[in-house]
N, C-alpha and C positions, 0 to 999 in steps of 0.2 A: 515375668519380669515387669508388666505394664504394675502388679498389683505392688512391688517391690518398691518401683519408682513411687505410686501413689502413699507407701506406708512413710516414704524419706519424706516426699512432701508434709502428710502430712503432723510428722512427728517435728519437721522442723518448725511448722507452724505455733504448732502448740508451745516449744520451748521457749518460742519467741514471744508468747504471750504471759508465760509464765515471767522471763525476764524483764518482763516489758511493766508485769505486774508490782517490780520491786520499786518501794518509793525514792524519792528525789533523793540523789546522792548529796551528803553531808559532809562537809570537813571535819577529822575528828581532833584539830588541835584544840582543845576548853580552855580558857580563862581559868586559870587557878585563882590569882591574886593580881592585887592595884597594888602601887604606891604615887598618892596616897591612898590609903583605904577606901572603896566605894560608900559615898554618903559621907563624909566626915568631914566635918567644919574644923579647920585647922586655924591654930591662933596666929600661926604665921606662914607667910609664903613658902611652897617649898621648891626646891630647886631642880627638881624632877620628876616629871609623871613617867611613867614605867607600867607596864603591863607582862605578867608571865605568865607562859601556856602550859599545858601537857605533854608537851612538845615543842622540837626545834623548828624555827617558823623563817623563812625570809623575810626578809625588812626592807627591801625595796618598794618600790610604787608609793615611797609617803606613806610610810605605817603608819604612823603617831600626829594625832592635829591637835590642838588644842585651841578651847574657840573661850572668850568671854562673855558677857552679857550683852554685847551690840553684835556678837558674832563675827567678833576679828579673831585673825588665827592671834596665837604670843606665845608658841612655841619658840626655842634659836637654837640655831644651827642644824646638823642631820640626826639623823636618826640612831642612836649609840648602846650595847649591846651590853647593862650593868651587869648581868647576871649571865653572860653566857649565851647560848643560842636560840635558850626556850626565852628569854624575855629580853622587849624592847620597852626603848625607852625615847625622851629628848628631854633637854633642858629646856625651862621656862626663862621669858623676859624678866631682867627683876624690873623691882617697883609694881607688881599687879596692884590694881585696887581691891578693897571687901566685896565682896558679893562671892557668886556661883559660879563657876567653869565646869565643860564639859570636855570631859578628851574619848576621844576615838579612837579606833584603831583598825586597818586593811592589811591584812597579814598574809601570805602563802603559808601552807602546811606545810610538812617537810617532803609530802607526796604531791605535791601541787595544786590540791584543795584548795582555796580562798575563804579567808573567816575575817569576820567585820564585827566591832560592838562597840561599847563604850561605858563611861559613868560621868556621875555629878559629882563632886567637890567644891569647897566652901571656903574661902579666905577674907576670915574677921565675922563675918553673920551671914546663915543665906540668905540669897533674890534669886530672883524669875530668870530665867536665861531665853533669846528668840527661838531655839529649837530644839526638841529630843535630840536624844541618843539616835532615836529609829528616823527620824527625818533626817538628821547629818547623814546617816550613811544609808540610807534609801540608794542614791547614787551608786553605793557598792555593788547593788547585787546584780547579777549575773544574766545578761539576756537568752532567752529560747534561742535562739540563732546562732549565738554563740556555743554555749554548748553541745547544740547539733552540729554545730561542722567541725566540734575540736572531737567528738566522737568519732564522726565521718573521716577526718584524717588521721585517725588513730587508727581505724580500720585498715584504710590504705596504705597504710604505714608498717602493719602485720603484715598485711598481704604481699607486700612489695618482698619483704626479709622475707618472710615464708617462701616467697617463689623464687630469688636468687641463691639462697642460699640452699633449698632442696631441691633446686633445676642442678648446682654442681655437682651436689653428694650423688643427686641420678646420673649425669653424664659417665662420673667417674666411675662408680660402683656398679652401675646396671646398664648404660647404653654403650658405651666401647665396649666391656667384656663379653657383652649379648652379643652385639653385632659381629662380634671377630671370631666366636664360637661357630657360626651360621654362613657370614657373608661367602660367598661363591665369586669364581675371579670374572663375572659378566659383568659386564658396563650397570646393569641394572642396579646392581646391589653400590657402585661408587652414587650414582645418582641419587639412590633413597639417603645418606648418608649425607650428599648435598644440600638434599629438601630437608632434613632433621637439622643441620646448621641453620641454613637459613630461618627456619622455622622458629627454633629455641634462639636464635639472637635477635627476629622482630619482638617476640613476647619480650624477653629480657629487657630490651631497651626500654619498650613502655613500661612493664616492670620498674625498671629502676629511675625513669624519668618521674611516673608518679608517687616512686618514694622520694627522689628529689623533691618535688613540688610540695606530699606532704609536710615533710618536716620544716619546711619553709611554713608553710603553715601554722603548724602548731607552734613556733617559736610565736607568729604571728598573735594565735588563739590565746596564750601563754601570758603575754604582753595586753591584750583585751580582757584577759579575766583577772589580772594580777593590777590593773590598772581601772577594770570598772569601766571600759569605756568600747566602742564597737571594734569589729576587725578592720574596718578602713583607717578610724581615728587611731587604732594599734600598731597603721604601717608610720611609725613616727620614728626618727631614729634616736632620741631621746628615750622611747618605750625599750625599744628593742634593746639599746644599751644595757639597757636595766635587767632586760630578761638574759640577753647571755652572760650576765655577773651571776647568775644563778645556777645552784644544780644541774634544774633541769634545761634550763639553754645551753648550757656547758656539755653536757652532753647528747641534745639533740643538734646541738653546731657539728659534733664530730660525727655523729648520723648523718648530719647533710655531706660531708665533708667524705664521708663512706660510700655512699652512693654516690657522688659526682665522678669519686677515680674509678670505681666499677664501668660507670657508663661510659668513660673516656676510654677504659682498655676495652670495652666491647663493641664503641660503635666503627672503630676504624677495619675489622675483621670478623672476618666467619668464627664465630665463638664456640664451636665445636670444630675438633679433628674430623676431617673430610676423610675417606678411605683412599690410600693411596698404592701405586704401584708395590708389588715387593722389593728388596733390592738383590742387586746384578745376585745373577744366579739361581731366583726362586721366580715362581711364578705365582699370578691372585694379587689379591691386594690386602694389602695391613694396614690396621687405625694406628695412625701416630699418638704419642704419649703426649702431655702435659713437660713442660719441664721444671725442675723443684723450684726456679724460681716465679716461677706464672705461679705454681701450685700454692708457694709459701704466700705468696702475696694475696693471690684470691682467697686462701684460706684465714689469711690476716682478717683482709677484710669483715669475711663472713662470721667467723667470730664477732668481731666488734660489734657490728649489727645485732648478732644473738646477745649479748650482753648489755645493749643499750637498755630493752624493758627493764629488767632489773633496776639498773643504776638510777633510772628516772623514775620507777616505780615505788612499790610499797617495798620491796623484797629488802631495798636501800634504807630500809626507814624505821622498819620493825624488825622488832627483834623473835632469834638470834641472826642477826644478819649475813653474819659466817654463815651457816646456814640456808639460808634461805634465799643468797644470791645466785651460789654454785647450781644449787636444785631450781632455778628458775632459769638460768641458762640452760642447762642441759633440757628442761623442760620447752624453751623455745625451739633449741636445736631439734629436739626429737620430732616435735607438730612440724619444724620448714622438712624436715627431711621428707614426711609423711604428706605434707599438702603439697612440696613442689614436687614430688615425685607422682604424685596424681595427676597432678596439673598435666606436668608434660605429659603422662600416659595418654590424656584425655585431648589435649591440643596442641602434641608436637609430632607424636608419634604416628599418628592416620598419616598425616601428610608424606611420612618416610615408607610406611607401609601401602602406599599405593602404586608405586615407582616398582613394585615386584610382583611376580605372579603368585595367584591364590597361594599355592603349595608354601610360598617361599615366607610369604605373608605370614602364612598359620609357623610355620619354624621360628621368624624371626620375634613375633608375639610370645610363641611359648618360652623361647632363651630368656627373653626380657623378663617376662614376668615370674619364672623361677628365681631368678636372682633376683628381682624386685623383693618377693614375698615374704624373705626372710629379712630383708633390711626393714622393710614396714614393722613383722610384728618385732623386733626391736624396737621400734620408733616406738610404737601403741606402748609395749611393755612399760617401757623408760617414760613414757605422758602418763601412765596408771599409777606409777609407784611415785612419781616428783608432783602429781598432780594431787595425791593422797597428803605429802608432807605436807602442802602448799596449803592446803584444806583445813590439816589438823590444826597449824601455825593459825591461821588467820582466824579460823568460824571454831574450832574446840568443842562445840557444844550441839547438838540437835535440833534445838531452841533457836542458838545463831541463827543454823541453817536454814532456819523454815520463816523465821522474823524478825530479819533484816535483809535489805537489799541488796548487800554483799552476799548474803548466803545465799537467795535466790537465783544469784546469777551464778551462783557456784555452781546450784545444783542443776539449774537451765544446763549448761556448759557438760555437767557429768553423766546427764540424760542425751544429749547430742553424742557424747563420745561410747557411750554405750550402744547408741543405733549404729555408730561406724563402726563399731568392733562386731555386729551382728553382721553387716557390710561387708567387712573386710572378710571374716569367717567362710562368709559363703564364697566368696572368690576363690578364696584358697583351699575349701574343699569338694568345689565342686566346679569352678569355671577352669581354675589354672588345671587340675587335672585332665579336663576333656580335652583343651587346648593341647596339652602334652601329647595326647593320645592320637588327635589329629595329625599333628605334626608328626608322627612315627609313622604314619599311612599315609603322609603326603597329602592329603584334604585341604582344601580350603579352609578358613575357618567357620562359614556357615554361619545357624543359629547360636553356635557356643560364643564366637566373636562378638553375636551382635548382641547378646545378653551379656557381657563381660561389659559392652562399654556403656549397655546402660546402667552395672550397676557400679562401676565408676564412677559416670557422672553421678550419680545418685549421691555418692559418698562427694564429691567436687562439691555438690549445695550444701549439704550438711556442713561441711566443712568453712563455707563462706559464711551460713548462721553462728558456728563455733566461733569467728574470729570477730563477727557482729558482736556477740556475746561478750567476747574477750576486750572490744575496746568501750563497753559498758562497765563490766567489772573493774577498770582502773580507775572509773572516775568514782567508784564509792568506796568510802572508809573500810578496812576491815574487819568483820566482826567482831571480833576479840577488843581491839580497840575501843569501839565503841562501846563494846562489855563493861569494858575496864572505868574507874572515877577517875576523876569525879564526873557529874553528871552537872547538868546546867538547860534551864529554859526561862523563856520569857512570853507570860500570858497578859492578857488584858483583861483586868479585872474592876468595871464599872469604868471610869471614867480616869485609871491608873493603870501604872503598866508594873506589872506585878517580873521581876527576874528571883530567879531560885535557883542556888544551888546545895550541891549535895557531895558531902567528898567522907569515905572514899567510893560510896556509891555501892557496895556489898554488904553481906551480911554481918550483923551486928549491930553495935554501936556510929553511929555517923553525925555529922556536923551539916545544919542545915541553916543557910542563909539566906534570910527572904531581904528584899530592898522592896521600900513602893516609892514610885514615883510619882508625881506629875504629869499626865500625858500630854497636857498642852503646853506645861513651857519645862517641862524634864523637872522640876524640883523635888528635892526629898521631902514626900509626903510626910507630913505631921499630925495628921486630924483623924488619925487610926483612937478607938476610946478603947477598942478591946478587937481583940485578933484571936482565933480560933483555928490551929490546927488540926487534922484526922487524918490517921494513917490506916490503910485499910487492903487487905490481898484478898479478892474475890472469890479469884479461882480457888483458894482453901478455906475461904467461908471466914476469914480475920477480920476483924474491924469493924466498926471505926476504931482507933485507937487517940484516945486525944494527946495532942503532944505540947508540952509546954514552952511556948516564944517569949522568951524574954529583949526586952526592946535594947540595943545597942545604940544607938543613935537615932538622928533624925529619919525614919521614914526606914531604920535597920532593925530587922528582928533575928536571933539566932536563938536555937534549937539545939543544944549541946552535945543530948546524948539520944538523938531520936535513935531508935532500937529496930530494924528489920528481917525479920528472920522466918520463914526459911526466904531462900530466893524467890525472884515472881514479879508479875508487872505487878506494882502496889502503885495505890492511888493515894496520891497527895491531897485531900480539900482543904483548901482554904477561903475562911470568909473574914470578911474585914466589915465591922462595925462601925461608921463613923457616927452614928447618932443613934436617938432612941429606937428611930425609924427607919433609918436608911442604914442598909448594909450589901457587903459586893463579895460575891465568892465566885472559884474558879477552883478546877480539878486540874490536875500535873498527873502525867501518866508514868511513875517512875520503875524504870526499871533495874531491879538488884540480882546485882549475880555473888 
């Protein structure tokens, strides 16, 4: 067992480095299109800047600014939705003067990602404007600390649902039925029965108090990342206004709101049925029942809780979401069933099982965990087959799964869940049998017991890295998503800031639109004398291919019918020629699916 413990270590280590190896999570809502067009000198004022995504985006936290050449905002009024949910917009001051404007924009994904960017525009002739696009919203991005603690509450946010909601499914399912199978009418066996309440109602409450506290949290983290600004300056009630108008505040309010009545019916009482006398006429003692309306309400509860990841997640967002809400619920429920029923195995249950003698010990362990054994591999079963859809929906491809960060953590998570199923395996065909066999000869349970809790706990860590893993995987795009066009970057090229897009980003035929900029005061570059693209896939030995940029505007070149074919990361170069002498190139790593 010592070697068994050491292989959980150190498999969970490794997963953890593998997940750890997946890059910076990305929001995947893209810029499709401006109005006005990016780069374009318009003859006259227009009456709306507007921005639309790839996606439906929130428009709170001051989506849309618009600045002029002294760097005054002269947006009016809020923030107004022309097109729907994938594009915002605001109305302009009239009477702008001629010159250059830059508008921006701070957006929520529809999964709670944060995307920031902007462009130049042109009213009567350009000028110089005091700041980029990438200095305006420098401001936007996202600090280390922030991100780490909205992970870290997301963890504890799993853990909390996992352990209330699979502490019940066990009381119900495995620890009344076990114990009433076994218990003996001596004081001994009401006392273990006592210590198992009290036991599973101290966890429960911190349990449910830390999922209080998370989800306080994350509204908190939510409000700091959708706002650009720390978690102290995020405790604002203006911020937070903002965040519970939203999806995902909306429904992590009724998360907080879930947890509080949980913890309100649990801290006034022993939250498990104690063994009580029999009644007039029988002798021993019987576990009292639940009654439908405790049962209906806890179970209200626990559902909601299982259903919240979805609603606030990707499950809600990508399609088909029929689909892939139901299978993500059932998919929470299956893991709380399987972690909280560990849990307690691990530290609810010793406490009850000390209160009785060896003999009584090894009976009451073997009842338990026969009825446990077959509720788990249900659990594992239902986590293999919803965790499979979940996989195909999102990553689709081998490729995904191995280069992008979402697929990394996919596969961290399906490496972790394959050492439990070797875990659980061995329990059930070699610990819960001997346990059985003990219990039939009245034994103690011995070394059988004390190998069964090591490889419990064993499966207990694995399990806390799985749920590590799980609140990493929400914060990064789906792979499919980010598969999918159009595709969009911004490089620095010489002493300009080169943005490229690419739509629909697959094979074939595609649209490709270079902007240069300015990088010191954002202006649409104009002193390009000849621009040079090459299209090129390594890995099958293609290219360079040259591709022809025909100029659209000030500092705009498009590429009409650039050609990609077969799929592959293909390389973009581009050089930019402003003199006889002086020229600026930069590589774009595009990927086509």
């Amino acid at each position: 067992m010592k070697t068994l413990k050491q292989s959980a270590i150190a498999i969970a280590c490794g997963v953890a480095a593998l997940a750890a190896s997946a890059s910076t999570a990305h929001a995947h809502a893209i810029l499709q299109d401006t109005t006005p067009p990016r780069g374009e000198t318009l003859k006259t004022e227009p009456k709306m800047v507007a921005f639309r995504f790839s996606e439906p985006v929130e428009s709170n936290f001051g989506a849309v600014r618009v600045f002029d050449a002294r760097g005054h905002q002269v947006e009016s009024g809020s923030v107004q939705r022309p097109g729907g949910q994938r594009t915002v917009g605001v109305a302009l001051k009239p009477g702008l003067a001629k010159g250059s404007y830059t508008a921006t924009y701070h957006v929520i994904s529809a999964d709670s990602h944060p995307v920031s960017g902007g462009f130049v525009f042109s009213i009567g002739r350009p000028g110089a404007i005091p700041k980029t696009v990438a200095q305006l919203t420098a401001g936007d991005k996202i600090g280390n600390p922030t991100k780490v603690g909205f992970a870290i509450a997301r963890g504890v946010s799993y853990a909390a649902i996992a352990f209330a909601v699979g502490a019940l499914a066990f009381l119900i399912w495995t620890w009344l039925p076990g114990l009433g199978s076994v218990a003996g009418a001596e004081g001994r066996w009401r006392n273990a029965s006592k210590r198992f309440s009290r036991r599973l109602r101290l966890l429960l409450v911190a349990a449910l108090a830390a999922g209080l506290v998370s989800e306080a949290c994350q509204l908190v983290f939510q409000g700091a990342t959708g706002a650009a600004v720390s978690f102290w300056h995020a405790l604002d009630a203006k911020i937070l206004r903002e965040v519970i108008q939203t999806r995902f505040g909306t429904v992590h309010l009724i998360d907080l709101g879930a947890f509080a009545i949980l913890l309100v019916l649990t801290l006034p009482r022993a939250w498990a049925p104690v063994l009580q006398p029999a009644s007039v006429g029988a002798t021993g003692l019987a576990a009292p029942r639940f009654g439908r309306l405790e049962l209906a309400v806890m179970g209200s509860l626990a559902f909601l809780l299982a259903l919240s990841p979805s609603l606030a997640g990707h499950a809600a967002t990508q399609s088909p979401s029929g689909l892939l809400i139901p299978v993500d619920v059932l998919h929470v429920l299956a893991m709380s069933v399987w972690v909280g029923g560990l849990l307690t195995l691990v530290a609810v249950v010793p406490a009850a099982t000390r209160a009785l003698e060896p003999s009584d010990r090894t009976r009451l362990l073997a009842a338990i965990l026969l009825r446990f054994s077959p509720v788990a591999l249900a659990a594992v079963s239902t986590i293999l087959v919803t965790g499979l859809v979940q996989a195909y929906v999102h990553v689709r491809s081998v490729d995904n799964l191995i280069h992008t960060g979402y697929g990394r953590a996919v596969l961290a998570k399906m490496l972790l869940l394959l050492a439990l199923i070797a875990l659980g395996a061995y329990n059930r065909r070699r610990a819960v049998p001997r346990l059985r066999a003990l219990a039939r000869g009245g034994q103690p349970p011995g070394t059988a017991g004390a190998g069964l809790r090591t490889s419990l706990r064993s499966e207990v860590a694995l399990l806390a890295v799985v749920i590590a893993v799980t609140s990493v995987l929400v914060s990064y795009a789906p792979a499919i998503s980010r598969s999918s066009g159009p595709f969009s970057a911004t490089k620095t090229l010489g002493p300009l800031e080169l943005q490229m897009t690419v739509d629909p980003a697959r094979t074939g035929l595609n649209a490709m639109h270079l902007y240069l900029t300015n990088a010191k005061d954002g202006s649409q570059f104009n002193g390009t004398k000849e621009i040079d693209v090459g299209l090129s896939l390594p890995k099958k030995g293609i290219g360079p291919l040259k591709a022809n940029a025909q100029k659209a505007g000030p500092g705009h070149y498009v590429i009409t019918g650039a050609s990609f074919a077969p799929a592959g990361k293909w390389q973009v170069r581009i050089t930019d020629r402003v003199s006889e002498f002086d020229e600026y190139d930069t590589t774009v790593e595009l990927p086509i699916r």
